[in-house]
C-alpha positions as CSV (number, residue, x, y, z in Angstrom):
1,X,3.9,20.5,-29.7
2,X,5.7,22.9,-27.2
3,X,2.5,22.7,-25.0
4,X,2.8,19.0,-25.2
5,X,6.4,19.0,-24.4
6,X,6.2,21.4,-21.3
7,X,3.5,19.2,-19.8
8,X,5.7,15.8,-19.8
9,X,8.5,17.7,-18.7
10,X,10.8,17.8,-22.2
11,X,13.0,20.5,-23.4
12,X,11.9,21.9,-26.6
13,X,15.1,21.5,-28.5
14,X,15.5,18.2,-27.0
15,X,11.8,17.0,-28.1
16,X,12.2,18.0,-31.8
17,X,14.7,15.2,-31.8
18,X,13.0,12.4,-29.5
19,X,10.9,9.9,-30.9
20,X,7.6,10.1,-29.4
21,X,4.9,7.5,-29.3
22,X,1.3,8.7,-29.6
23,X,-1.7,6.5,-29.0
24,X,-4.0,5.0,-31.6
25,X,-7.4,5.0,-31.7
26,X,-7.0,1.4,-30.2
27,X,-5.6,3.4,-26.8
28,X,-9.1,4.7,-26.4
29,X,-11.6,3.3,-24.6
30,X,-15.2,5.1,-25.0
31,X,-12.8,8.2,-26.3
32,X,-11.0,7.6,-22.6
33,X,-7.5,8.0,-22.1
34,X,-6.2,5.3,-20.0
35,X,-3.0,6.0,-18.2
36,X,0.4,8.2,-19.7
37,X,0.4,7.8,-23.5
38,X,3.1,10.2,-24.2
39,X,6.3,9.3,-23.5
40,X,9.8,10.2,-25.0
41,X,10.5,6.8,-26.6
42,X,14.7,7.9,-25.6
43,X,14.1,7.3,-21.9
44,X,12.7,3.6,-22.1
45,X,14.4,0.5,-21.1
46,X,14.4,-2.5,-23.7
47,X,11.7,-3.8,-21.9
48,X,9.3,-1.0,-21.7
49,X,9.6,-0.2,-25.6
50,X,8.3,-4.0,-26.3
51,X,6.2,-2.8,-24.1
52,X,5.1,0.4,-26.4
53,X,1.8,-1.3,-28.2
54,X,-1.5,-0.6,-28.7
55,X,-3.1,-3.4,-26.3
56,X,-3.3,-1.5,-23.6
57,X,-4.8,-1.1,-19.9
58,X,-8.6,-1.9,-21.2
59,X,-11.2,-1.2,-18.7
60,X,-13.2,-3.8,-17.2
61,X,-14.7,-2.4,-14.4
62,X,-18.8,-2.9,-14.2
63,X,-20.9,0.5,-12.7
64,X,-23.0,-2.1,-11.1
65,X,-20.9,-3.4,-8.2
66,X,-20.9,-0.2,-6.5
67,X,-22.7,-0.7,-3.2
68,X,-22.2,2.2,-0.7
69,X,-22.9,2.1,3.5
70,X,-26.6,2.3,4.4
71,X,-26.7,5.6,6.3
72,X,-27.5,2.8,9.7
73,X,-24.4,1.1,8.4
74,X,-22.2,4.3,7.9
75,X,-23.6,5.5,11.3
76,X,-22.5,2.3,12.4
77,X,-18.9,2.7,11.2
78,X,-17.9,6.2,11.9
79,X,-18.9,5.7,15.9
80,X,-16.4,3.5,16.6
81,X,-14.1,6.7,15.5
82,X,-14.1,9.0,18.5
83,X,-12.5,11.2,16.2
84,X,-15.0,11.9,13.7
85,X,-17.5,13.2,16.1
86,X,-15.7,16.3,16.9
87,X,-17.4,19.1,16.0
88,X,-16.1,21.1,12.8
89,X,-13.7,18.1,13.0
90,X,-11.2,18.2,9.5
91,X,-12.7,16.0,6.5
92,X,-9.5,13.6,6.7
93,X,-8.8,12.4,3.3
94,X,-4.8,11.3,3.9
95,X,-5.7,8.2,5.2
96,X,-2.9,6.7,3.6
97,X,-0.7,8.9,6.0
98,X,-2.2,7.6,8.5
99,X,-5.8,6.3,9.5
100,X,-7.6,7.5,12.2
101,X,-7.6,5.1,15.7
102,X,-10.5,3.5,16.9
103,X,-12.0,3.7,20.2
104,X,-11.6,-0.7,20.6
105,X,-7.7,0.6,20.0
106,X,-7.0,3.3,22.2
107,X,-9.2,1.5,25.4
108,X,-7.1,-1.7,25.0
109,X,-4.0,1.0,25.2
110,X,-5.4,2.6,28.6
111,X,-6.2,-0.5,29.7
112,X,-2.9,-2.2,29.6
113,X,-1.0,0.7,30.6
114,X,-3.5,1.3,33.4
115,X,-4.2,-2.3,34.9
116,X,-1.0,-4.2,33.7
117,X,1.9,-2.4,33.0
118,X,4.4,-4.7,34.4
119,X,7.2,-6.9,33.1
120,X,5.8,-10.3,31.6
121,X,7.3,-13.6,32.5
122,X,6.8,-13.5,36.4
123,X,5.1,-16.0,38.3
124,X,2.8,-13.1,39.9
125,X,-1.2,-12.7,39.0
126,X,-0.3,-9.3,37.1
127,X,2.4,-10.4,35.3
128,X,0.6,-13.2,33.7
129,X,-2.2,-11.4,32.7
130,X,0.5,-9.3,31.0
131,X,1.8,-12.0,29.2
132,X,-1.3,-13.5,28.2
133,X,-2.9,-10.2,27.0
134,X,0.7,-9.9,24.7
135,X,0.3,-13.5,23.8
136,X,-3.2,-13.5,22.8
137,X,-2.9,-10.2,20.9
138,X,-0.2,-11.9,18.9
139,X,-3.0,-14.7,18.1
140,X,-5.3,-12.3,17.3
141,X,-3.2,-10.8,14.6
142,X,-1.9,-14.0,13.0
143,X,-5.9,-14.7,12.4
144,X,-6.1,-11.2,11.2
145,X,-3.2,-11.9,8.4
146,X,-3.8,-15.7,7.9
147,X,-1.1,-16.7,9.6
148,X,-0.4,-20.6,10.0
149,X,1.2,-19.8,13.3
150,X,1.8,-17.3,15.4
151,X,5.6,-17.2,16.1
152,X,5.9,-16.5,12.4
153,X,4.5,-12.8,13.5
154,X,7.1,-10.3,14.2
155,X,6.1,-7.1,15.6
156,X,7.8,-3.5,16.0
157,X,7.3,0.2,15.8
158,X,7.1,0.8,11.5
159,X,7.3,-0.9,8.6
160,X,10.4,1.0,8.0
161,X,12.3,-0.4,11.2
162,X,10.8,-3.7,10.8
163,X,12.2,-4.0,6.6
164,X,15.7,-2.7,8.1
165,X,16.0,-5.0,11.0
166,X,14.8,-8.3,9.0
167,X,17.8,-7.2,6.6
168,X,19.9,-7.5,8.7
169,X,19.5,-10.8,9.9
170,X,19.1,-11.4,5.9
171,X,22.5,-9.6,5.2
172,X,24.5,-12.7,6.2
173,X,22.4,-15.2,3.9
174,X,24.0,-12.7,0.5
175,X,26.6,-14.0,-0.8
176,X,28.9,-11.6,-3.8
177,X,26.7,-12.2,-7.4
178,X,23.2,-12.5,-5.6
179,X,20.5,-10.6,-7.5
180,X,18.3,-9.3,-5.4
181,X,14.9,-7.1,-7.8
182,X,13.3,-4.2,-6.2
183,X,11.1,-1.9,-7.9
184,X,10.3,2.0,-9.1
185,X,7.0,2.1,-7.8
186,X,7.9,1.2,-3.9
187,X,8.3,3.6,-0.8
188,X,11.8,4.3,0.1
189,X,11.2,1.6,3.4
190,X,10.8,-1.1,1.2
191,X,13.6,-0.1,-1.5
192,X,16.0,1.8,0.1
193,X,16.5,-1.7,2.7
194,X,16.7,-3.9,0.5
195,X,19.2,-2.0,-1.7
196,X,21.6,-2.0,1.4
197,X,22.3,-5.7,0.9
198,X,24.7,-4.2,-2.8
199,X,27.5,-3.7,0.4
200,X,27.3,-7.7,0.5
201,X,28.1,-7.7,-3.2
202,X,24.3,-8.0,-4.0
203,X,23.4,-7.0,-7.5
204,X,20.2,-4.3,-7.5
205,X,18.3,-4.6,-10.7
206,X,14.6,-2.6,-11.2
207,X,11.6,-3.7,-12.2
208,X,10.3,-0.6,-13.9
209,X,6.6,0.6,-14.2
210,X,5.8,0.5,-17.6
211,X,5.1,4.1,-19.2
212,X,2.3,3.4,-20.8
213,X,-0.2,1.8,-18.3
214,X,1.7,2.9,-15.0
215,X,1.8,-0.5,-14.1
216,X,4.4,-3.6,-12.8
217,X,3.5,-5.5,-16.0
218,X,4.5,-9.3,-15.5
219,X,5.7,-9.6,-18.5
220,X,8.4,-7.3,-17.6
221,X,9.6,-9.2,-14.7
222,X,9.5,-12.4,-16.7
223,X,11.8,-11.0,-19.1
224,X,13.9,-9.4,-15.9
225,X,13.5,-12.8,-14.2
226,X,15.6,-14.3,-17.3
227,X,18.5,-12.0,-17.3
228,X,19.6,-13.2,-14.1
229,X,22.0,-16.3,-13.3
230,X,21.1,-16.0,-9.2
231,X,18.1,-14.9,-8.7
232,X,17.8,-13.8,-4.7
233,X,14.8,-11.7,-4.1
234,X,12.4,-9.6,-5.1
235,X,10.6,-6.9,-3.4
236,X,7.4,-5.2,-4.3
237,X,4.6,-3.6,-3.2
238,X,1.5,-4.6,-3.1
239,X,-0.4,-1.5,-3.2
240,X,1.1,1.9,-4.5
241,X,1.0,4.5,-2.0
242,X,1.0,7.0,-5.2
243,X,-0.9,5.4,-8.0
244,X,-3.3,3.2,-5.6
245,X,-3.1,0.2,-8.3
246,X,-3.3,-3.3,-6.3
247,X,-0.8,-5.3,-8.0
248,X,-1.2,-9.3,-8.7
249,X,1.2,-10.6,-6.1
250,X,0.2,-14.3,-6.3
251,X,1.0,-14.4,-9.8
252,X,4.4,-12.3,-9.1
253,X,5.1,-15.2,-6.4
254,X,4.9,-18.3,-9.0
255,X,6.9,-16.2,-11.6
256,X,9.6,-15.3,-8.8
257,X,9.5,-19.1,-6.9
258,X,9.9,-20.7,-10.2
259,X,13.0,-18.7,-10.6
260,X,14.2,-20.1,-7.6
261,X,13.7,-16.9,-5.4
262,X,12.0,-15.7,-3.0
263,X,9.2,-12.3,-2.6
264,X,9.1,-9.4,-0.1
265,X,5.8,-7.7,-0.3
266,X,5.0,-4.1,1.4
267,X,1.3,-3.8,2.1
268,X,1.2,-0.8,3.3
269,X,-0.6,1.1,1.5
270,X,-3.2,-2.5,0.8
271,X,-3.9,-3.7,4.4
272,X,-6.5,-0.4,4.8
273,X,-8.3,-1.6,1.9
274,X,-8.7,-5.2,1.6
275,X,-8.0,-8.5,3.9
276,X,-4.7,-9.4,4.3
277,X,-4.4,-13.0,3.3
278,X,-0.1,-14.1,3.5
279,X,-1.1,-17.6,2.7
280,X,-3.1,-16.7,-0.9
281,X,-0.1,-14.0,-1.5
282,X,2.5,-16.3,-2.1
283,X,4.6,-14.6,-0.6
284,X,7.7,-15.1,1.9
285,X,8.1,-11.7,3.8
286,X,5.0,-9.3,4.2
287,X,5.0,-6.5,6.1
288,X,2.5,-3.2,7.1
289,X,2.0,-1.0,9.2
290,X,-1.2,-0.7,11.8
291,X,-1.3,3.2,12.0
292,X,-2.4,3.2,8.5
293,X,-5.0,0.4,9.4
294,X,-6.8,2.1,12.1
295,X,-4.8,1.4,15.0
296,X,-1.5,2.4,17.2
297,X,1.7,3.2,15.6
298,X,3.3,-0.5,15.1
299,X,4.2,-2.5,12.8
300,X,3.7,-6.2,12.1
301,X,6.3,-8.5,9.5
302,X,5.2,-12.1,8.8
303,X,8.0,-14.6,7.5
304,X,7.8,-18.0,6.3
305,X,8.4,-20.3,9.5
306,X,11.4,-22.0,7.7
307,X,12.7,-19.1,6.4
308,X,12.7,-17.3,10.0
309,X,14.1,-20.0,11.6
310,X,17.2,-19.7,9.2
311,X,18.0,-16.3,9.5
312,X,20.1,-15.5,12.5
313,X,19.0,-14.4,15.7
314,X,19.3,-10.5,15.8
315,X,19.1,-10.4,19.5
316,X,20.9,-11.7,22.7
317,X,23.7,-14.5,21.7
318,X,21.9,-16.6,24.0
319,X,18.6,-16.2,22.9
320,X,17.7,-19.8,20.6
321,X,18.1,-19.4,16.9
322,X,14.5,-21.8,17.1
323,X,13.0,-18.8,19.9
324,X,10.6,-17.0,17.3
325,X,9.3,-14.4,17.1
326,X,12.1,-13.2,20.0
327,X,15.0,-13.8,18.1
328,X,13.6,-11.0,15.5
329,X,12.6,-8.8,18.3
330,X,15.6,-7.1,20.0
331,X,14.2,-5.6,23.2
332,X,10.8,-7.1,22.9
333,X,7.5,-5.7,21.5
334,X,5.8,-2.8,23.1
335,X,3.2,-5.0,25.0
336,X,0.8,-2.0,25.0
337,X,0.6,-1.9,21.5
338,X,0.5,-5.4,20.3
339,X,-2.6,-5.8,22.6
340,X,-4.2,-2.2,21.2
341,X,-4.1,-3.9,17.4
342,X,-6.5,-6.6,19.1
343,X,-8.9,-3.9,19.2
344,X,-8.8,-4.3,14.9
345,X,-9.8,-7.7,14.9
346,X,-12.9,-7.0,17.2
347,X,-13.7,-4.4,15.6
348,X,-13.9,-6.6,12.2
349,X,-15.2,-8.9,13.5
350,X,-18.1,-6.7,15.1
351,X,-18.9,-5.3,11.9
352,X,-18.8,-8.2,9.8
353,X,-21.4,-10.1,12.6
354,X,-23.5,-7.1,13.9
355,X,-23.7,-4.6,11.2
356,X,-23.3,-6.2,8.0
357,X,-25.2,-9.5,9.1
358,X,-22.7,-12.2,8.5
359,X,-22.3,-15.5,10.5
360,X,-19.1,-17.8,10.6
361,X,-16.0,-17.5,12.1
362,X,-13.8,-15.0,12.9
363,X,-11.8,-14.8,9.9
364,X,-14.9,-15.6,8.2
365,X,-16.6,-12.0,9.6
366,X,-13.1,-10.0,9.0
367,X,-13.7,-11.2,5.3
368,X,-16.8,-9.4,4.8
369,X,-16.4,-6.5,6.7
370,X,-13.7,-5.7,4.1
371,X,-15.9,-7.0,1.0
372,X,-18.6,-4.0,2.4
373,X,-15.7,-1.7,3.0
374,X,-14.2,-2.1,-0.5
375,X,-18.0,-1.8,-2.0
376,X,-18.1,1.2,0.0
377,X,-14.9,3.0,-1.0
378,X,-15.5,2.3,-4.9
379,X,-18.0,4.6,-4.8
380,X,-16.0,7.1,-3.4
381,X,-13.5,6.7,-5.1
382,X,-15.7,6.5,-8.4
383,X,-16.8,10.3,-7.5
384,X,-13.4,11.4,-7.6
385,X,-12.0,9.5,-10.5
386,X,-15.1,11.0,-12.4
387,X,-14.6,14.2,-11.8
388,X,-10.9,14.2,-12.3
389,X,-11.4,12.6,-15.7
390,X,-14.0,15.2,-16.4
391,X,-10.9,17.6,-16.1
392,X,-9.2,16.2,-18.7
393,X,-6.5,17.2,-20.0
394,X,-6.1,19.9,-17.7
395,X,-5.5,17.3,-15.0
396,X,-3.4,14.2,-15.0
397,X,-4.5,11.3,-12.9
398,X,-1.2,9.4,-11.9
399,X,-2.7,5.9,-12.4
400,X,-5.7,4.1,-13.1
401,X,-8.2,6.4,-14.4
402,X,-10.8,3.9,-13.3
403,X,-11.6,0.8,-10.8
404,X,-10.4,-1.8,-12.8
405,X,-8.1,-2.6,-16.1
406,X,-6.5,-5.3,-17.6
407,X,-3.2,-5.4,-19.5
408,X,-2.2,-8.3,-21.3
409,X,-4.7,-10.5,-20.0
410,X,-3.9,-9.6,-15.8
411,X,-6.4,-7.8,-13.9
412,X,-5.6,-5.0,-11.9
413,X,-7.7,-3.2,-9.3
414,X,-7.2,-0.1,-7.6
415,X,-7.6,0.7,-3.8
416,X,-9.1,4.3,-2.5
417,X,-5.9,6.5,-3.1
418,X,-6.1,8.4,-5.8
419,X,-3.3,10.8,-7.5
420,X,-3.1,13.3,-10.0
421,X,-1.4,16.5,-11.0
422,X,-2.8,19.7,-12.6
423,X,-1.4,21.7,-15.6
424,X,0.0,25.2,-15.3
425,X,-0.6,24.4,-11.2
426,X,1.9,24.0,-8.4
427,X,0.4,21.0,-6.3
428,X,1.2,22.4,-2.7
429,X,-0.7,25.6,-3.8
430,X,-3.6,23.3,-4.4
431,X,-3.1,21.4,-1.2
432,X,-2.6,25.0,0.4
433,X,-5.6,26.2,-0.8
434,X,-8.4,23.4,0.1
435,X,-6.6,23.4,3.6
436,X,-8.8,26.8,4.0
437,X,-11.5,24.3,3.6
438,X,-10.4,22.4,6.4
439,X,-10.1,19.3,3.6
440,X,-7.4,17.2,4.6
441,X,-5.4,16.0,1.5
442,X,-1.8,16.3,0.8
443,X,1.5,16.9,-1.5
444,X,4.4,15.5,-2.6
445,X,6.4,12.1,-3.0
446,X,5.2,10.0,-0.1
447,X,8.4,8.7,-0.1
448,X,7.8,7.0,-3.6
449,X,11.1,8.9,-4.5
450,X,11.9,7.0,-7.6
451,X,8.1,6.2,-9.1
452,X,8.0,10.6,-9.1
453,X,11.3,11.3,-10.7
454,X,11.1,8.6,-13.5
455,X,7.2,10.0,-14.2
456,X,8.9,13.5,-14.3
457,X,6.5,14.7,-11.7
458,X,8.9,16.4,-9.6
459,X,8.4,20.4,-11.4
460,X,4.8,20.0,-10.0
461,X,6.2,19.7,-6.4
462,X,4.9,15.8,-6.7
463,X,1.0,14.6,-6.7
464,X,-2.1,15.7,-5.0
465,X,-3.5,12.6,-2.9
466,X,-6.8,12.1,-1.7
467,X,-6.6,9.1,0.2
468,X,-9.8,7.5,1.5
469,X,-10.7,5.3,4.0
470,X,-14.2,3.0,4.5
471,X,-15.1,5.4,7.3
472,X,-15.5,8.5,4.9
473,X,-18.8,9.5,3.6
474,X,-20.3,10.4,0.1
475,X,-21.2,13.7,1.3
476,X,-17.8,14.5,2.5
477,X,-15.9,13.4,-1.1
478,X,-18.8,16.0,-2.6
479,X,-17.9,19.1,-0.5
480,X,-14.6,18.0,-0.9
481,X,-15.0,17.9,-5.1
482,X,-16.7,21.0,-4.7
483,X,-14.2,22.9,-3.1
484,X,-11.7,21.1,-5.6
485,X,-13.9,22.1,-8.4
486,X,-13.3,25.7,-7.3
487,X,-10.0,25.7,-6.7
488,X,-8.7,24.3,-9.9
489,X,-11.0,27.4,-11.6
């Protein structure tokens, strides 16, 4: 019992008096633990302890699906990476830190800085090639994000800057009583902005993970949903940096819009993994970054046309309240930048037509590039889940142990970032360790603040992640297990 206390973080004399759930044989799956079972019952909102049964996260996930690059295909992929093909290069596995650029990127960079780097809006042959480069970039982006038109695509340096600036053309629209919902699971960029609007007299309420699964269970929000009288916002994620689970915004949307509010989703840590589709979200705000999606630093935010049109203009007073994106853009877009991401779409739309073999149209390629990229990484990241769960219970994984669950009949996928934490072990020793290796994973909160403290993984000095991206290779997720393997000896 003390062993089991120490490892979830519970004083001894505190634990002989807290209730503590343990699972059932119904919490097993093929003698698998799926997610945190043990939890000090104490600790739990209302909500969670409903929560507290044994129909949990049952896995779904079929072996067969995986379907990893071709060696041509992987070839293929990692070429349009300068950066991979430098010799004794590092094995980069904190993609979700940030991606590494392609070459499409960085030559649309040198090229605009090289041949047009002028002011736009001049009558002059340069200047309009500036201009329509910028222009066409921002086109080319509101195809990548299924977009119905492009002035609802706001651009800046970060997500973090771009969540901070669109509150503040929000913070007028609060009124004293609003209810604005945010989450435990999000990065500090999403959270911490919209938790700025409580000086309006907004009132913050959390949707909490639930203990047992380590999921944003929709029953919880329904029952969150009903305890408020004006229902604002809600803000989520639709990817966790930290536990990598993909969670079901579309059905969040239809919950929140019948409530008469409206959703914010951060896709950061999603947009590496999978499409971005803002029409099929449901969503009204969606934001991510491009550095984490293979490109420059910057940022793009898509709104709602109505709703961008209503908020008020955040830049010069005589700058049109109808002049979008502009009016969201104080001091323009970095034109360099926003014609770099451009480089992404051709590069999707190269691999979806060229290597993988697909015809249609632009979207159309961009959609199955990223069905072979996510076949790709679930193999990947099916050798590490694998082995971590073959550590069991000397290591923790800090979400989905597997591909795919389901929890009270929604189905939840996971992308390729994968946490855990190790018994008895400090996690920036680990990291420390397998940087000998030249293995490039990483430590601590990732700015998930809140998700670490409320899964009392703060003593361990946060997670491990291993974060992988479509361009890794099975051979490098083996020599990186193996030096794991040996370092958790």
């Amino acid at each position: 019992l003390k062993w089991l206390l120490s490892w979830f973080q519970i004083d001894a004399d505190d634990g002989a008096k807290t209730q503590l759930y343990v699972a059932t044989s119904n919490d097993v799956v093929d003698n698998d633990w799926h997610g945190q079972y043990f939890v000090p019952i104490a600790t739990l909102s209302e909500t969670n302890k409903a929560a507290l049964n044994p129909d949990v996260a049952k896995d779904l996930w079929d072996p067969s699906t995986l379907h990893a690059f071709s060696a041509d295909e992987l070839a293929a992929v990692r070429a349009e990476f300068p950066s991979l093909s430098i010799p004794n290069q590092t094995i980069f596995m904190d993609n979700a830190g940030g991606s590494q650029v392609l070459k499409r990127v960085a030559d649309r960079v040198y090229e605009y800085m090289t041949t047009t780097s002028v002011q736009l809006g001049a009558s002059y042959g340069t200047s309009v090639t500036a201009q329509s480069r910028v222009v066409q970039a921002r086109e080319s982006i509101a195809t990548l994000i299924n977009a119905t038109r492009s002035e609802e695509v706001v651009m800046g340096g970060s997500t973090t800057g771009l969540m901070f600036l669109i509150i503040q053309a929000i913070l007028p629209t609060i009124e004293p009583g609003d209810e604005i919902i945010v989450t435990d699971t999000d990065h500090e960029a999403n959270v911490g902005a919209w938790r700025r609007l409580a000086k309006a007299g907004a009132v913050i309420k959390t949707w909490h993970v639930n203990p047992l699964s380590l999921l944003l269970d929709l029953a919880d929000l329904t029952a969150l949903l009903a305890t408020c009288s004006r229902p604002k916002w809600v803000a989520m994620t639709h990817a966790s940096n930290v536990l990598g689970t993909v969670n079901p915004v579309a059905a969040v949307a239809k919950l929140v819009h019948a409530a008469g509010a409206r959703l914010s989703v951060d896709a950061v840590a999603y947009a590496p993994h999978r499409l971005v589709d803002v029409q099929a979200s449901g969503a009204d705000l969606y934001v991510f970054s491009f550095y984490k999606v293979f490109g420059p630093h910057y940022a793009v935010l898509w709104g709602r046309y109505d709703l961008l049109v209503s908020l008020p203009s955040l830049n010069h007073h005589f700058i049109a309240a109808d002049n979008l994106p502009y009016k969201l853009q104080p001091g323009h877009v970095n034109f360099e930048l926003s014609y770099g991401c451009q480089g992404l779409v051709d590069y999707l739309v190269h691999m979806g037509g060229s290597v993988f073999g697909c015809d249609g149209s632009p979207r159309q390629l961009m959609q199955h590039a990223f069905r072979r990229f996510e076949q790709h990484e679930n193999v990947l990241t099916e050798l590490v889940l694998a082995f971590l769960r073959a550590k069991r219970p000397l290591v923790r994984i800090i979400g989905l142990p597997t591909l795919q669950s389901e929890a009270n009949g929604t189905v939840y996928h996971r992308v390729a970032t994968v946490s855990f934490v190790v018994q008895g072990k400090q996690s920036p020793d680990i990291v420390r360790r397998m940087d000998a290796f030249n293995v490039g994973i990483r430590h601590g909160d990732f700015y998930a603040v809140q998700l670490i403290d409320v899964l009392g993984l703060r003593a361990y000095g946060g997670v491990v992640r291993v974060s992988l991206a479509h361009y890794n290779s099975v051979d490098e997720v083996q020599t990186m297990l193996g030096h794991l393997d040996a370092t958790l000896a």
